[in-house]
FIVOKE-927371 format. One record per residue: residue in one letter; x, z, y of N, C-alpha, C in turn. Coordinates in steps of 0.001 Angstrom, whole numbers, plus 524288, in hexadecimal, padded with zeros to 5 digits. Atoms other than C-alpha are relative to their C-alpha. Layout:
BEGIN
aXZYXZYXZY...
This chain:
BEGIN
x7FFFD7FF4B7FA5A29344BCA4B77821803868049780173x7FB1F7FACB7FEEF29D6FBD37177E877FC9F8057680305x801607FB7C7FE8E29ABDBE0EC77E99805FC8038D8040Dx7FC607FEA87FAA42A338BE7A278C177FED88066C7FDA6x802477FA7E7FEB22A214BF7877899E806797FF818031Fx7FC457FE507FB762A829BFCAA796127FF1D805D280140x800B97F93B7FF562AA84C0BFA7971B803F68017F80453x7FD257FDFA7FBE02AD95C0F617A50B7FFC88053F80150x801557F9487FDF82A94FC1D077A5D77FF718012D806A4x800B87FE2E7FA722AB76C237A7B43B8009D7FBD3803E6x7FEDA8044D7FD2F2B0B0C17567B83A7FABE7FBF48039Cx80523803DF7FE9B2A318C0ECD7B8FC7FBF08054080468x8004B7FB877FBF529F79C1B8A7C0E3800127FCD0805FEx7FD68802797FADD2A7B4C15447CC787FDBD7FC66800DFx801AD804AF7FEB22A2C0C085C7C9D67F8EF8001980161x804AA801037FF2E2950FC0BFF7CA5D7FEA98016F8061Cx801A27FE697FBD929602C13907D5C08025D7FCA28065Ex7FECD804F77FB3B29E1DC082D7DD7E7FB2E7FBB88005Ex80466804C2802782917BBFFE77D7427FBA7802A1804A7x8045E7FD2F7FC89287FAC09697DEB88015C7FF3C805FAx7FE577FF627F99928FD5C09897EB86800717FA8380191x7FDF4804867FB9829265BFB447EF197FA447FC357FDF0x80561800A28001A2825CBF8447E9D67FF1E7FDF67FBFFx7FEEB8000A805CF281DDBF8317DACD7F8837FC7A8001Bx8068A803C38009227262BF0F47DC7F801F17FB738022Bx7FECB8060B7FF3C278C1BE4AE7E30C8042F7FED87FA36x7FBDE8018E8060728344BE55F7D63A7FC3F7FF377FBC6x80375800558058D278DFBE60E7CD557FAE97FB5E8020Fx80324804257FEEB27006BDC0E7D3F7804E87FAB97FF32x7FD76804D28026A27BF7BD2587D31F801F07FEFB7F9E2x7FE86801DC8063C28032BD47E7C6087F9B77FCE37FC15x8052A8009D80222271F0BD5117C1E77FE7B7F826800B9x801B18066E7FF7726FB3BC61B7C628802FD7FD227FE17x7FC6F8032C802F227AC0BC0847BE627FC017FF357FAB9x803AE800618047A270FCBC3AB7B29080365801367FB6Ax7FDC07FFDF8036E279F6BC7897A9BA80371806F37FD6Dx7FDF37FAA07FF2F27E5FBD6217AD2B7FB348052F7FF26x8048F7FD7F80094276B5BE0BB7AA7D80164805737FFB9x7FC407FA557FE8427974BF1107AEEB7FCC1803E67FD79x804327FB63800962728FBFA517A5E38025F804BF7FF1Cx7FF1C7FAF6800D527255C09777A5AA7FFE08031F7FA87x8011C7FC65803FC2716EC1307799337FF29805AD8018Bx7FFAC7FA167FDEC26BBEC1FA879D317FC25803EE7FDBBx802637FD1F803C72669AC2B2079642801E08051E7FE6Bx7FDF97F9598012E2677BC3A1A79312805C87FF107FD10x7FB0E8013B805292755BC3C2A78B077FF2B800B37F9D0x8014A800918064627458C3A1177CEA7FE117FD417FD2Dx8035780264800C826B8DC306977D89800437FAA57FCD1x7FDF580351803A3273ABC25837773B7FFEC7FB4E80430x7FEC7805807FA59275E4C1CED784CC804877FF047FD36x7F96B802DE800A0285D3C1B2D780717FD0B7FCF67FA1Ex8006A803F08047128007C16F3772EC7FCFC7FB197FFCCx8036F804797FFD72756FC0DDB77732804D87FBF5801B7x7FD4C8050F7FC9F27ED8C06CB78063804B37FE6D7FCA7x7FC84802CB8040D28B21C0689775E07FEDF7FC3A7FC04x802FF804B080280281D2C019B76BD67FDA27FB0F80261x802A3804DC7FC6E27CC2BF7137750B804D47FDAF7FF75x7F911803807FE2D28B54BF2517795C803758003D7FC6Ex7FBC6800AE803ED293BCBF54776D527FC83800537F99Ex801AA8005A8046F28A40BF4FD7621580381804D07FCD1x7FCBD7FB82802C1290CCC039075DFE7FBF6804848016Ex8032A7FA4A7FD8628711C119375D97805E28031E8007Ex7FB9F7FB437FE1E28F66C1C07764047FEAC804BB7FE2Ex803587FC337FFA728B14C266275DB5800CE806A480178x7FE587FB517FD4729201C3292763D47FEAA800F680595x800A4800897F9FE28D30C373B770A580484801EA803FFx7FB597FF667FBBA2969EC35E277BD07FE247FFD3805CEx80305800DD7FA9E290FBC396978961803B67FD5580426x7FEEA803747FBAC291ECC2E667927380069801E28056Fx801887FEF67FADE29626C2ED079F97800267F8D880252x80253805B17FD672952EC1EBC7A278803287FD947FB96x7FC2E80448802CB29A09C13F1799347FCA27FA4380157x8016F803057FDFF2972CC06C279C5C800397FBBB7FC4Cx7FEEF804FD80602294E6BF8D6791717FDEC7FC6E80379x8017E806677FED1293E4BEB1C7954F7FDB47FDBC7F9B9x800888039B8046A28C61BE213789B17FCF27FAC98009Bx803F2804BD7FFEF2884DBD48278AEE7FE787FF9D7FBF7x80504800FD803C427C96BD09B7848E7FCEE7F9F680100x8053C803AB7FDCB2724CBC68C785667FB55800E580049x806D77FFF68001526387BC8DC786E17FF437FA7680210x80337805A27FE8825AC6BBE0C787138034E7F916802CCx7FCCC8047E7FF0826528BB3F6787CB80503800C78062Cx7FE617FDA47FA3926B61BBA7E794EF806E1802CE7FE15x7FA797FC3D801E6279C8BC0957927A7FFB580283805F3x7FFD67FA9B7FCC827ACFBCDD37994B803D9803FD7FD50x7FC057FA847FDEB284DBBD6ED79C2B7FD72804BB8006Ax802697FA1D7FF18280DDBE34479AE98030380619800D3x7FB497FAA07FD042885ABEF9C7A2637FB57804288004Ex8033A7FC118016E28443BFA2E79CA480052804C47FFB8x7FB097FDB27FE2128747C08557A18A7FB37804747FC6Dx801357FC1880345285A6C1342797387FE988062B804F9x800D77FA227FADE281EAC20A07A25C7FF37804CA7FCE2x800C87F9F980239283E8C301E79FD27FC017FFAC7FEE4x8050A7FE0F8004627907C362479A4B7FE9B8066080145x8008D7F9DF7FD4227D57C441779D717FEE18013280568x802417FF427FADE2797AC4B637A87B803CD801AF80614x7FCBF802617FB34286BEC4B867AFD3801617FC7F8024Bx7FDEB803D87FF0A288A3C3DD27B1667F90B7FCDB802DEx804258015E7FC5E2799AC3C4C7B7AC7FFF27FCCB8032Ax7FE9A800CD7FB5F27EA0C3B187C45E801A27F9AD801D3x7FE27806A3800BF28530C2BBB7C1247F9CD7FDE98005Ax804EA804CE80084277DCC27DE7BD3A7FE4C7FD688036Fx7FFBA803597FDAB27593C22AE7C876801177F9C1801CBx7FC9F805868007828034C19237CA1A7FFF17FDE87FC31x802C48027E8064F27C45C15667BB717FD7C7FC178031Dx803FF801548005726F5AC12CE7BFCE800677FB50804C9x800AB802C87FA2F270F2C0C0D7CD80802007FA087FF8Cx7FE3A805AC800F7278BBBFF627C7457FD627FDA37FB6Ex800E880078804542721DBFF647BB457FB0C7FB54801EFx80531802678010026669BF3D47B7CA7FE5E800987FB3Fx8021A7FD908040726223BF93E7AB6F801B2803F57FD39x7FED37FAF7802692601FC05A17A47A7FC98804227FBBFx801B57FCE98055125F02C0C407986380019805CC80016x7FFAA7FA1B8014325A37C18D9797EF7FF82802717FAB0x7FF847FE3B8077E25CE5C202D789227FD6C8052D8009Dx7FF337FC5280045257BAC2B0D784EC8017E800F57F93Dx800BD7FECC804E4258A2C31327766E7FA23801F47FD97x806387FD218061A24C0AC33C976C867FFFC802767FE5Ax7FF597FAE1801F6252D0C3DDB7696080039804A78021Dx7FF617FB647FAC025320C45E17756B7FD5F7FF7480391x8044C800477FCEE2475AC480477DD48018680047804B5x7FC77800497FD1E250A4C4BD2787F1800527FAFB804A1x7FC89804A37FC7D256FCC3E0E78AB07FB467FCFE8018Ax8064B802907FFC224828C382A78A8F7FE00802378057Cx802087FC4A7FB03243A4C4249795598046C7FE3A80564x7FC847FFBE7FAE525061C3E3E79DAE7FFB37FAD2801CEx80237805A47FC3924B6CC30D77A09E7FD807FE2E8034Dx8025E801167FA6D24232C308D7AA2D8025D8018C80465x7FC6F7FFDD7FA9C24B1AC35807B45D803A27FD358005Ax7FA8280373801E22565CC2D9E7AE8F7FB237FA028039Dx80363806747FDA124C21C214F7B38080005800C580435x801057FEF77FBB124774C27A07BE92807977FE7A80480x7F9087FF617FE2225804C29027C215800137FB38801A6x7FEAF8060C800F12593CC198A7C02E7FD967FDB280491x80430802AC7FACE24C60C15737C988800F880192804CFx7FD8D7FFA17FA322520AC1D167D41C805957FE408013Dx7FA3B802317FDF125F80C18EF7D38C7FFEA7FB31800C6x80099807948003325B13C08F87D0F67FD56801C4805BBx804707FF857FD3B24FCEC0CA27DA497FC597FB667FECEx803D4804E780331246E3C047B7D1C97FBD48043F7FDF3x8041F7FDEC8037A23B21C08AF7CC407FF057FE767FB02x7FE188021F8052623E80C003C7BEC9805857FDB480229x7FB1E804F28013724B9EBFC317B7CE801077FF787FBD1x7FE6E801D9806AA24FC3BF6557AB71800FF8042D7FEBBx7FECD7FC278011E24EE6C00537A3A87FDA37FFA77F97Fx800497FEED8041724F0DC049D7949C7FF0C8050A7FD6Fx801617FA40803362498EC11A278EB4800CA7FE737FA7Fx7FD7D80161803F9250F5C13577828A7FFFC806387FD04x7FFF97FB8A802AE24E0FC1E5B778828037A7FE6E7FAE7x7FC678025C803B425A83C1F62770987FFE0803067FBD8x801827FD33803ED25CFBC2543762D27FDBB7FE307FD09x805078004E8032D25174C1EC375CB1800F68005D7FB45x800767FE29805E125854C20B474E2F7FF88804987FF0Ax8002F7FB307FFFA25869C2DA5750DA7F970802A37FFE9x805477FEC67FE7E24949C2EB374F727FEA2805597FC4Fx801137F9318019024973C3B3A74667801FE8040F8047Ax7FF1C7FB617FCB624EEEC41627526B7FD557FEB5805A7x803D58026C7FC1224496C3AB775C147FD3980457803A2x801BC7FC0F7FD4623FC0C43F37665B7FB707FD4F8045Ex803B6802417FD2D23A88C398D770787FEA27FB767FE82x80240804B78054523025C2EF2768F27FFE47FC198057Cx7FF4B803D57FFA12315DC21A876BB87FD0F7FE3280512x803B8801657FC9622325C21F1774FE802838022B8055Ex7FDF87FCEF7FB1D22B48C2B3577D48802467FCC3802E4x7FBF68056F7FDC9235B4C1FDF781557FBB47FCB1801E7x804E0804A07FF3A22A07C1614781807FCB0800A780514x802C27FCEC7FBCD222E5C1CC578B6A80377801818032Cx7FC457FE3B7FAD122CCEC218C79518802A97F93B802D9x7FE10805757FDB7232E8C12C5793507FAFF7FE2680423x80345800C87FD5C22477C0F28798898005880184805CFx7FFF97FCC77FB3F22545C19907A19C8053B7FCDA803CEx7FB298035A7FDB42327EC11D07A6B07FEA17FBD2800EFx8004E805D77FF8322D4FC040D7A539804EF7FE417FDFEx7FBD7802AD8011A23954C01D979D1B7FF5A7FFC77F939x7FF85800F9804C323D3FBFD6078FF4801CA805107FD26x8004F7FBB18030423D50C077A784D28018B7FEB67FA75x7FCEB800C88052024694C081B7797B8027A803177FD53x7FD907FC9E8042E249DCC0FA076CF6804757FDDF7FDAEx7FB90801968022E25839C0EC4767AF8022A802207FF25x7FC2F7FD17801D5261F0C12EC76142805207FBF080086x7FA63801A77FE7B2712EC115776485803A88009B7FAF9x7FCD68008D804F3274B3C13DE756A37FDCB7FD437FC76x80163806368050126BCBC096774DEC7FF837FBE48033Fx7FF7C802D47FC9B26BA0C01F575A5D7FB327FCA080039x804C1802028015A25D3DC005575C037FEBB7FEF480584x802B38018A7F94825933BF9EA769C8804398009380379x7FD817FE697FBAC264D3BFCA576F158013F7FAA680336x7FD08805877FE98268B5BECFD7723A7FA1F8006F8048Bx8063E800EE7FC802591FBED04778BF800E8802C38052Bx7FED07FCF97FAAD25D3DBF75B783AA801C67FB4280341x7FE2A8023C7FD7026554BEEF1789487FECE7F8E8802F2x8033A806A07FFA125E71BE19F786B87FDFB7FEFF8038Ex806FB7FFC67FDC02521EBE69E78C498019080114806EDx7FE86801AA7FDA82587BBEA61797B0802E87FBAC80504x7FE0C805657FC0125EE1BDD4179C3D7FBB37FDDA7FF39x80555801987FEBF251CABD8AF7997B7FCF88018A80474x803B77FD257FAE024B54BE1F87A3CD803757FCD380402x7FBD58013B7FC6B256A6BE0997ACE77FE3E7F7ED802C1x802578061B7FDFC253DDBCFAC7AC1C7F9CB7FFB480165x8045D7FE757FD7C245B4BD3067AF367FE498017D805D3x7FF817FE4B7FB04249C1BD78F7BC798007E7FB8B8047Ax80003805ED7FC2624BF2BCD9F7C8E9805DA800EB7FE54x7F933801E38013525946BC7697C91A8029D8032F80272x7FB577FE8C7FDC325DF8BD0C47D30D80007806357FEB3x8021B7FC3D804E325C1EBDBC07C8957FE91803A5800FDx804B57FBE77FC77250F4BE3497D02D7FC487FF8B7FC4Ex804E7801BA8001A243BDBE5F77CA377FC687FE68802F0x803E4801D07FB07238CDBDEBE7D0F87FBF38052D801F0x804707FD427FE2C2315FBE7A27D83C7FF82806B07FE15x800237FB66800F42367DBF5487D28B802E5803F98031Fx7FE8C7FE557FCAF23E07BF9507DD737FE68804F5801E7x8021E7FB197FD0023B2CC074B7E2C27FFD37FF0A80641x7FE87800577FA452431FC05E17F023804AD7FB9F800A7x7FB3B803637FF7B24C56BFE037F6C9800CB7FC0380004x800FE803638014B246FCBF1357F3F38036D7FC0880221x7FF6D8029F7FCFD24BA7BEB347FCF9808678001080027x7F81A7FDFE8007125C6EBEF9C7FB13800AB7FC257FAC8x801167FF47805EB25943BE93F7ED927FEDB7F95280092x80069804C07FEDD25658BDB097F3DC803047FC1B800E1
């Protein structure tokens, strides 16, 4: 199946923010009903191994030098459950100057992976606002979403245990997954599980009934 990596850097900048201005929720409600497209996020403290999850996903290669991201972007069709899907998939900073985008990340996005590391209590602690960020920008009270504790070969250098992820995923109502981007353990499942949630949704790729505000802009 053809793997697309597309590295626009500042460029997809422009495009997101022309995406926001001319009403990036009617673009993503039409693509969304073709059934075949699919817009997920990667977001997570820096270090956390977002560029490696998503390279290993789309090029079957670990990266293993860290290079701080400021946006890179991969297309990979796939199939789940007999379905072929497109999947546009946008790697996001994790440092704390490039914050400010998250937004426009978040506002086109229909699914999203939040990472942290097992090895750094840190990137674990910076997730509940990282969610909180997401529900006010969707203005949803749920969205496809993936809690992803990365590292897991790294368990002699384990800091946050396994119940920790398990329990916060709860605390989210979202799926909860240990992996590693260098033996490549769960990493294909992130993304699976995902277009799974995502087809779970109504056709006009709203959740039923999780709406905060606005209901009605959204009809």
């Amino acid at each position: 199946m053809p793997v697309l990596p597309v590295r626009k850097g500042g460029v997809s900048l422009l495009i997101e923010i022309f995406l926001l201005r001319s009403g990036g929720s009617d673009r993503q409600t039409l693509v969304r009903s073709t059934g075949d497209r699919f817009y997920f996020r990667i977001l997570g403290s820096g270090g956390v191994g977002k560029s490696a999850l998503t390279v290993q996903f789309v090029q079957g290669i670990f990266v293993e030098k860290y290079d701080p991201t400021i946006e890179d972007s991969y297309r990979k069709q796939v199939e789940v459950d007999g379905q072929q899907c497109m999947l546009e998939i946008l790697d996001t900073a994790g440092t704390e100057q490039f914050t400010a985008m998250r937004d426009l990340y978040m506002k086109n996005g229909q699914g999203f992976v939040l990472v942290y590391s097992i090895t750094a209590q840190s990137t674990f602690n910076d997730l509940q606002d990282l969610r909180e960020q997401i529900l006010r920008v969707k203005d949803m009270d749920k969205v496809p979403m993936v809690l992803v504790g990365n590292k897991c070969d790294l368990e002699d250098e384990r800091v946050v245990g396994k119940d920790q992820g398990s329990n916060l995923a709860h605390q989210f109502g979202c799926t909860f997954l240990e992996t590693s981007a260098k033996a490549k353990i769960n990493v294909n499942d992130i993304f699976y599980d995902l277009v799974k949630q995502i087809n779970e949704i109504s056709p006009q790729g709203k959740p039923k009934g999780n709406h905060r505000k606005r209901i009605c802009a959204l009809l």
